[in-house]
N, C-alpha and C positions, 0 to 999 in steps of 0.2 A: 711780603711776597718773595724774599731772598731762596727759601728754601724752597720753595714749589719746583715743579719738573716746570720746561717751557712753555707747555700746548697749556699748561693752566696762567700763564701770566696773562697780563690785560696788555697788552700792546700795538702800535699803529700797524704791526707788519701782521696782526693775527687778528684786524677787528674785522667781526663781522658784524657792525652796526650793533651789537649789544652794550659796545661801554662798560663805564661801572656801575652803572644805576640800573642793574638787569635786574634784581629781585634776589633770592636769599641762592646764593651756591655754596654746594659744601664740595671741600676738594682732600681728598685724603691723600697723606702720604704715600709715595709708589712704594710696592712691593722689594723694590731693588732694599731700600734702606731698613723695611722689618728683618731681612732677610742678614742683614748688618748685626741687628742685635739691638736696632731702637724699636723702642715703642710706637707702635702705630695709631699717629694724632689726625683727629681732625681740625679743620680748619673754615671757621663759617662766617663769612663775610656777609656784614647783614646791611645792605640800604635800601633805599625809600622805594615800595612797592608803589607806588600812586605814579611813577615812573614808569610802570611794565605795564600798559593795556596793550592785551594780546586783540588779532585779530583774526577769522579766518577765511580765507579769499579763497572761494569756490569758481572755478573756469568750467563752461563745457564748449569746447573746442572739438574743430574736426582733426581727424587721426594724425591726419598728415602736417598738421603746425609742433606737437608734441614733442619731436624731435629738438627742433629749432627753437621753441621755447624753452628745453631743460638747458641748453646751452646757455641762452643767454640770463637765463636765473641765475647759474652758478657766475656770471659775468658781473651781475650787480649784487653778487653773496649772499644770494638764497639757496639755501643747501639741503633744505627737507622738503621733498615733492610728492606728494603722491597722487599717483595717475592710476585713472580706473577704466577699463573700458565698459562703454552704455549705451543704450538704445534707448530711442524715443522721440516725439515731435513737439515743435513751437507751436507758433501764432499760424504758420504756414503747413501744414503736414501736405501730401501728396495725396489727392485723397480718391486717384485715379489706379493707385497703385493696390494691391490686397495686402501689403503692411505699409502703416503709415509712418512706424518709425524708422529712423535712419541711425546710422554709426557714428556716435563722437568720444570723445575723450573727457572723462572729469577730471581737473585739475586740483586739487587742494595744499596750501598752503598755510601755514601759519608763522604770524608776523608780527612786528611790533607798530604799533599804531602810526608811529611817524614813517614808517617803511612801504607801509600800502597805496598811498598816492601812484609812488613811482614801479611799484608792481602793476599796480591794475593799467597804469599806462605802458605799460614793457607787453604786459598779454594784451592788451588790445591793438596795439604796433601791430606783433607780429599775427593776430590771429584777424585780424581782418583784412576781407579780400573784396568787400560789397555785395556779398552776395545772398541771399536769403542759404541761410544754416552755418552763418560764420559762430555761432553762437551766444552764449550768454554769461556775464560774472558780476557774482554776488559778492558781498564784502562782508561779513557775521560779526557779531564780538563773541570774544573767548572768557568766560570767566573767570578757570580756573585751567593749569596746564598740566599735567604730573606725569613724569617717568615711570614707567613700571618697572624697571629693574631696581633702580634706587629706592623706591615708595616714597619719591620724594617730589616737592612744589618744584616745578623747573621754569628754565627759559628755551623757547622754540630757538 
């Protein structure tokens, strides 16, 4: 690992709960050193897939918690979020009103198995208030993950 740039070492001060037992990463040499006059190597560190079960934790949340929840994702070093805006009704729709659906937020995340516990309890903290249309989250497995710039297996 001597030769790698920093952002590609494994270390306490850069983990974000992947470790080393994330699944196969290839990390090529930066630009700076082809530009040198070396050969540009890759480098593929291979361990134990049976280690990487993804997951992916669906939230639908009202508008106004999405804020306050992207902050504290990045607090417990969830760094990939994606938020959608959606209409639609539960168990309860309004059925007094001439639309039944209402405005929430989709949450989507992807995780690694031992990580989701304390996700799904970080959105439920913040996203509930007691009230009928606090929302709903689903937890999926992932079975395969891939990059599309790379075309390669990756880790969330």
């Amino acid at each position: 690992m001597r030769g790698l740039p920093e952002y590609c070492r494994d270390s306490p001060a850069n983990d974000t709960g992947r470790g080393q037992n994330a699944g196969k990463i290839q990390v090529a040499v930066d630009a700076k050193r082809a530009r040198k006059g070396y050969q540009e190597q890759t480098l593929s560190i291979i361990v134990q897939e049976e280690d990487m079960e993804l997951k992916c934790v669906v939230a639908i949340v009202r508008p106004d918690v999405v804020e306050v929840l992207e902050r504290k994702l990045g607090a417990i070093h969830i760094h990939g979020v994606t938020v959608t805006r959606v209409r639609g009704f539960g168990a309860h729709p309004n059925l007094f009103a001439n639309d039944w659906t209402t405005e929430h937020a989709k949450v989507e995340i992807f995780a690694q198995a031992e990580n989701v516990d304390t996700l799904v309890k970080t959105i439920m903290d913040i996203a509930h208030v007691g009230a009928i249309g606090d929302g709903v989250v689903a937890v999926i497995p992932v079975e395969k993950f891939f990059r599309v710039r790379s075309q390669t297996e990756a880790i969330p």
